[in-house]
Phi, psi and omega in degrees: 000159205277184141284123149219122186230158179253125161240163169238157198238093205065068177080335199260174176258149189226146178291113164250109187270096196278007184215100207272003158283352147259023182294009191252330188304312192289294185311303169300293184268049170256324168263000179268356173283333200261295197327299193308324198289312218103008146340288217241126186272156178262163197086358165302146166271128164264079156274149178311303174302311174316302198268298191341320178279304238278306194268114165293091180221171166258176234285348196289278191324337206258314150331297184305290184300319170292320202287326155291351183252339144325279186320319182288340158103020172279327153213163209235152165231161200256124174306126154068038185234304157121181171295133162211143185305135174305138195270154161274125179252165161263011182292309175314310186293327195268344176273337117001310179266322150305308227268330198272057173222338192274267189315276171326345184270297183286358185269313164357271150296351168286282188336311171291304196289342197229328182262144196302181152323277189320320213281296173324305196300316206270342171297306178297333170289277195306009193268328183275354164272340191262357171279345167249358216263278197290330176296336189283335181294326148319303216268313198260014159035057180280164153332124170333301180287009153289334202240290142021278188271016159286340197314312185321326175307329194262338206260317184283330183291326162312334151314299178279338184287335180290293188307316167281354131309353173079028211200058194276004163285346152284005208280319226275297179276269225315295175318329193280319187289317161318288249255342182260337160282336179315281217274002159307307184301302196272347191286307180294139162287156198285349176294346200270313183307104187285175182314139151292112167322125195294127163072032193305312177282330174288332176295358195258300187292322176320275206310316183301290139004295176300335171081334171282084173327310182300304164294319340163284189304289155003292201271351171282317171303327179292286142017268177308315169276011175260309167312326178290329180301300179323311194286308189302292201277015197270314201288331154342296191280355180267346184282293181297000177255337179288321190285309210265333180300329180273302168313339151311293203284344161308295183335300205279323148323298199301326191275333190293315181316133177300144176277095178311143107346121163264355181259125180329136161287142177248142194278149167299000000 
């Protein structure tokens, strides 16, 4: 894997690439961590030229690297409009959430029916970290990209309840789904987020543990449309917090403008 550090070059920050057969690799993930962070906000414009200087590489990797994170739903591109990162929407958001409630329910029940002892017992660790991780990081209501990049911790075990399920080609769509929520997640404020349900992940591994699919599927459904409730009402309050701030700002325009004279000019 390559080195990759950022330096600076007249002020900017520039991508430095010691091994240039993974420069497209490096370049996508580097703009898809800002996206996922919140750097590059959605509904941003992704010019080519901009970041090709900015990281300094040229313009082909930088091509490459939009057109996979296009495939990843991160970003869309627009006919004679150019690339810009995806806006939230809830059409996006509700579909997403089908497909990852879809994946995860049935990755459930493989888990309970397939995966060993062991496999649990190491499932169940990590289950107590990210049960302990992400709520203190909530509760002391630190920056979105502090909580981000914890995020991973939560993305693998969900990744291992799929592997231990036998069935690691979803791990795949599932990951495409994480990666578009993280950045919902880093966009949104963590105050819009109610508490994480105590011990959410050890309760998953427990229902795996009973062998029982049917509860097994059950407590991953709960698990989930309760993270999906969250997203919804958070992107809620950002739509309605956006309508009214471009409505401030109509206002304020509007108030700035010079007042036309009712009285006729008269010619000389």
């Amino acid at each position: 894997m390559a080195d990759r550090n950022l330096v600076k070059q007249n002020g900017s920050p520039t991508l430095r690439i010691d091994n240039p057969s993974t420069l497209t690799e490096e370049v996508y993930s580097t703009l898809r961590d800002e996206i996922i962070t919140g750097a590059l906000k959605p509904g941003e414009r992704l010019v080519r030229r901009a970041i090709s200087q900015r990281l300094g590489v040229s313009p082909m990797p930088v091509v490459e690297a939009l057109l996979r994170l296009e495939g990843d739903g991160l970003v869309e591109n627009r006919p004679q409009c150019g690339s810009r990162v995806k806006p939230l929407t809830f059409e996006e958001v509700q579909r997403d959430q089908f497909l990852r409630e879809a994946i995860e329910c049935q990755a459930a029940r493989m888990c309970a029916e397939n995966a060993s002892n062991a496999e649990l017992a190491a499932l169940m660790t990590k289950a107590r970290l990210v049960d302990r991780l992400l709520p203190e990081l909530l509760s002391r209501n630190v920056p979105a990209l502090a909580v981000s990049k914890e995020f991973p911790k939560d993305i693998e075990f969900h990744m291992d309840v799929i592997r231990c399920g036998g069935c690691p080609g979803l791990a795949d769509e599932l990951g495409k789904v994480w990666f578009r929520r993280m950045m919902r997640f880093s966009w949104l404020k963590l105050t819009r987020y109610k508490p994480m349900m105590k011990d959410c992940h050890q309760k998953l591994v427990k229902a795996f543990l009973t062998r029982d699919p049917e509860l097994a599927e059950a407590t991953m459904r709960e698990h989930v449309r309760y993270s999906n409730e969250k997203d919804r009402e958070a992107l809620k309050d950002l739509i309605q917090e956006s309508v009214l701030a471009k409505g401030n700002g109509s206002q304020a325009k509007t108030s700035r403008r010079r007042p036309k004279s009712d009285t006729p000019k008269t010619k000389a």
